[in-house]
C-alpha positions as CSV (number, residue, x, y, z in Angstrom):
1,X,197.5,87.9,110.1
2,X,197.3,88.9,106.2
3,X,193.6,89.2,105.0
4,X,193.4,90.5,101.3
5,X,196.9,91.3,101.2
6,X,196.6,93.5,104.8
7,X,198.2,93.1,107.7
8,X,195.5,92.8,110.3
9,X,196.8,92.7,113.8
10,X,193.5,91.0,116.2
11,X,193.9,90.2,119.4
12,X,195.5,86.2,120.5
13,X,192.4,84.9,121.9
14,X,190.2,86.1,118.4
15,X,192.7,84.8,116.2
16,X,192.8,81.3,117.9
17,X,188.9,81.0,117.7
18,X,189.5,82.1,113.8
19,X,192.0,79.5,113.3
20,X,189.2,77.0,114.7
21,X,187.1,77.9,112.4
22,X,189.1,77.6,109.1
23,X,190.1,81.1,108.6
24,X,188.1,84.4,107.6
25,X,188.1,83.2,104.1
26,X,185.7,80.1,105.3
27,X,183.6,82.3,107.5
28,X,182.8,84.6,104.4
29,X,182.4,82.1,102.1
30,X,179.9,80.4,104.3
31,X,177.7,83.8,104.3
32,X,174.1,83.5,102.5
33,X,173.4,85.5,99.4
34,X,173.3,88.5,101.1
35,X,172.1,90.5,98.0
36,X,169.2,88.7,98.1
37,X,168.4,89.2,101.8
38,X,168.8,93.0,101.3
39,X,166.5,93.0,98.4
40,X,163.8,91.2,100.8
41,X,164.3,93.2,103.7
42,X,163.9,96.9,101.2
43,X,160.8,94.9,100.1
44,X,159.7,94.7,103.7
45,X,160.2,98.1,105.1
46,X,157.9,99.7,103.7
47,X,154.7,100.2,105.5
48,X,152.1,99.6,102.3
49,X,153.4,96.8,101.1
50,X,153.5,95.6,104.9
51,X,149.6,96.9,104.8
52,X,149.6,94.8,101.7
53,X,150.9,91.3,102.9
54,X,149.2,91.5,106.1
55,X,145.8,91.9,104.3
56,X,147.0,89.0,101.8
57,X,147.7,86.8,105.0
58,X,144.1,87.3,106.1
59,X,142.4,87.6,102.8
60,X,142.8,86.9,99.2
61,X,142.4,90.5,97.2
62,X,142.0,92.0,93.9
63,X,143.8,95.6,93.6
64,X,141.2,97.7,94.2
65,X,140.8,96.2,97.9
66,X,144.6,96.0,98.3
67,X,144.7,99.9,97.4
68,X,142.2,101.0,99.9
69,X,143.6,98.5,102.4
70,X,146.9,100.7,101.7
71,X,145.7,104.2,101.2
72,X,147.1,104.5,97.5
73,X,146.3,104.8,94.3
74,X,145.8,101.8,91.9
75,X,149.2,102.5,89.7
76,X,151.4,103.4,93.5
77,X,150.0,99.7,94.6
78,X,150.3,98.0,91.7
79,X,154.1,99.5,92.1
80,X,154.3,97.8,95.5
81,X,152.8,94.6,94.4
82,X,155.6,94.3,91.8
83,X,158.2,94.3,94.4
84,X,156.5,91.6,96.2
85,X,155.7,89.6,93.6
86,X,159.6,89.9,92.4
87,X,160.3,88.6,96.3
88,X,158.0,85.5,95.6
89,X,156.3,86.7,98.7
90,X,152.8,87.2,96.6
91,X,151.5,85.8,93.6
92,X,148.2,86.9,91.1
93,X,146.5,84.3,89.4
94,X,143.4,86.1,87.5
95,X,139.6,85.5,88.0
96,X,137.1,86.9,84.9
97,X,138.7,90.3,84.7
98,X,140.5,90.9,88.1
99,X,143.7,89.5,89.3
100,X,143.3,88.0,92.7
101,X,146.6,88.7,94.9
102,X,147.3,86.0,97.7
103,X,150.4,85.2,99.4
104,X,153.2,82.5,98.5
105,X,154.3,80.0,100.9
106,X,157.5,82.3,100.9
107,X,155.0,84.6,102.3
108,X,153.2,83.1,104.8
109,X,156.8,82.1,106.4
110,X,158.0,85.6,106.5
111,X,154.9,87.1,108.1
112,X,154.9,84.2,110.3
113,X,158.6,85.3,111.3
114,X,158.0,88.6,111.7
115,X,155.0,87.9,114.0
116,X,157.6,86.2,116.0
117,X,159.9,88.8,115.9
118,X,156.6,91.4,116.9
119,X,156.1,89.0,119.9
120,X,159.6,89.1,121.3
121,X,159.8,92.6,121.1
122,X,156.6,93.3,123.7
């Protein structure tokens, strides 16, 4: 079999499945953005912002509050709540002079998945 201009010897029984399917070409081009679900999961392992959208998914917070909540200073946070807020997984909408952080529907569903993910893992 030729894939990108390479021979690629798999086994009889694989490449019967493969022809099934359309061909490698059709099983790669039927991948998600990937890009973007690499982007979400760097946005997810870190433990503060994790701190972060778990507080959010219990509570609605200003900065100061997220910042204790994560042990960091107000500029480290407000760097953490820019990644999330790039993810769509929180959003600020302000209040006299604070910005009140909540979580998007984007977020709810994630934490939702990854307390299913927690759950399985017990």
């Amino acid at each position: 079999m030729k894939y990108c201009n390479i021979d690629v010897e798999i086994p009889p029984e694989i490449e019967k499945e493969l022809e099934k399917k359309g061909g490698l070409e059709v099983i790669e081009k039927s991948m998600p953005n990937l890009k973007k679900i690499e982007e979400m999961i760097k946005a997810l392992s870190d433990e503060k912002r994790l701190k972060i959208l778990y507080g959010l998914y219990r509570q609605r917070m200003c900065v100061c509050m997220l910042a204790k909540l994560s042990a960091c200073s107000y500029s480290k946070c407000s760097y953490h709540i820019s990644i999330l807020k790039e993810m769509d997984l929180i959003d600020g909408k302000p209040l006299g002079n604070y910005i009140i952080y909540s979580l998007t529907p984007l977020g709810k569903k994630i934490l939702r998945m990854i307390e299913k993910i927690e759950e399985m893992t017990k």
